[in-house]
N, C-alpha and C positions, 0 to 999 in steps of 0.2 A: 593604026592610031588608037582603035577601040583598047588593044590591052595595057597602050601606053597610059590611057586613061585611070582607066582598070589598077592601073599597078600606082598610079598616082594617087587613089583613092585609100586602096588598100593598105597602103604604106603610111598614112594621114592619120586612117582609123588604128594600123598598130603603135604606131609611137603615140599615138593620144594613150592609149592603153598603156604604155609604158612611164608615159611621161607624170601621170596619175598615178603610177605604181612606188614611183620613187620619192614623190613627200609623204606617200602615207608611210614606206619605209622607214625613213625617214625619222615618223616622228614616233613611230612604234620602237625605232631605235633606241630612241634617246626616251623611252615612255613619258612621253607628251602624252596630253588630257586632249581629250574631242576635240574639247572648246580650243586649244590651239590648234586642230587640223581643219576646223572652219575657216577659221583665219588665216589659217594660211592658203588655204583656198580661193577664199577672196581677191588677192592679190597674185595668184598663180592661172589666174583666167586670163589677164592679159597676157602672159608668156605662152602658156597654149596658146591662141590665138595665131601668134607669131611660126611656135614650132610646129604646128599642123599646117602652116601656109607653108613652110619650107620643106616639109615632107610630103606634100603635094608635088609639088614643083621637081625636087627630087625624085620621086615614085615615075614622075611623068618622065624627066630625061633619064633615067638609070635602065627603067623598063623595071621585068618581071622578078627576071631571074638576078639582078643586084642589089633590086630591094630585095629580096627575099634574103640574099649575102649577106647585106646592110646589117637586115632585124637580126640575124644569127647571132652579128657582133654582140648586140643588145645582149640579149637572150641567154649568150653560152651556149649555144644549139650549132652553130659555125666554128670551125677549127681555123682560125683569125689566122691569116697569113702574114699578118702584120698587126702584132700584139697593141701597138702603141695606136692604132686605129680603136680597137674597142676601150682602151685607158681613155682613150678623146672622147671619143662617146659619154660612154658614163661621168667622167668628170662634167662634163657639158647639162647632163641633168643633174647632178647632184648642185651646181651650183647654180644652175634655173631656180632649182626648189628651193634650197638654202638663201639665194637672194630673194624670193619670193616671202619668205619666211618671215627675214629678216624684215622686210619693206612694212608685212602686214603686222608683224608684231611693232615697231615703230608707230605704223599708223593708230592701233591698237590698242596700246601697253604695254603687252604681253614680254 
């Protein structure tokens, strides 16, 4: 039960790291100004929140060695046995961050 743990954790703290890697992507993309990657910030705390609760939960029923498969997908580090698994993925953060964006910049101005 301790690695289930363990891998439940583990899995929480890399998609945080991920999840945070893709609006700033994001907005280096498209060369957005600080002052909108604050703001977008703002309104991307609630969806973190959400997505590290479910990558928890996930981490905990998958175990060690499927998150570790899982994050590959993310990553490109994984030879995805099924392509349209890592396409779901990344579409799923690109538009966490994009509506997040969206929300804050409405709130905003921006």
């Amino acid at each position: 039960m301790t690695d289930r743990l363990i891998a439940g954790f583990l899995f929480a703290f890399f998609v945080g790291i991920t999840a945070i890697c893709v609006p700033i992507g994001l907005v280096m993309l498209t060369r957005g100004k600080a002052v909108q990657l604050l703001v977008l910030f703002k309104g991307f705390s609630v969806w973190e929140s959400g997505i590290l609760a479910t990558a928890a939960v996930l981490g905990i029923v998958l175990g060690i060695d499927r998150s570790a498969e899982l994050l590959g997908h993310l990553w490109g580090t994984e030879e995805p046995r099924r392509t349209e698994l890592t396409v779901g993925l990344w579409v799923f953060f690109i538009a966490i961050a994009s509506l997040s964006y969206w929300i804050a910049g409405k709130r905003h101005g921006i």
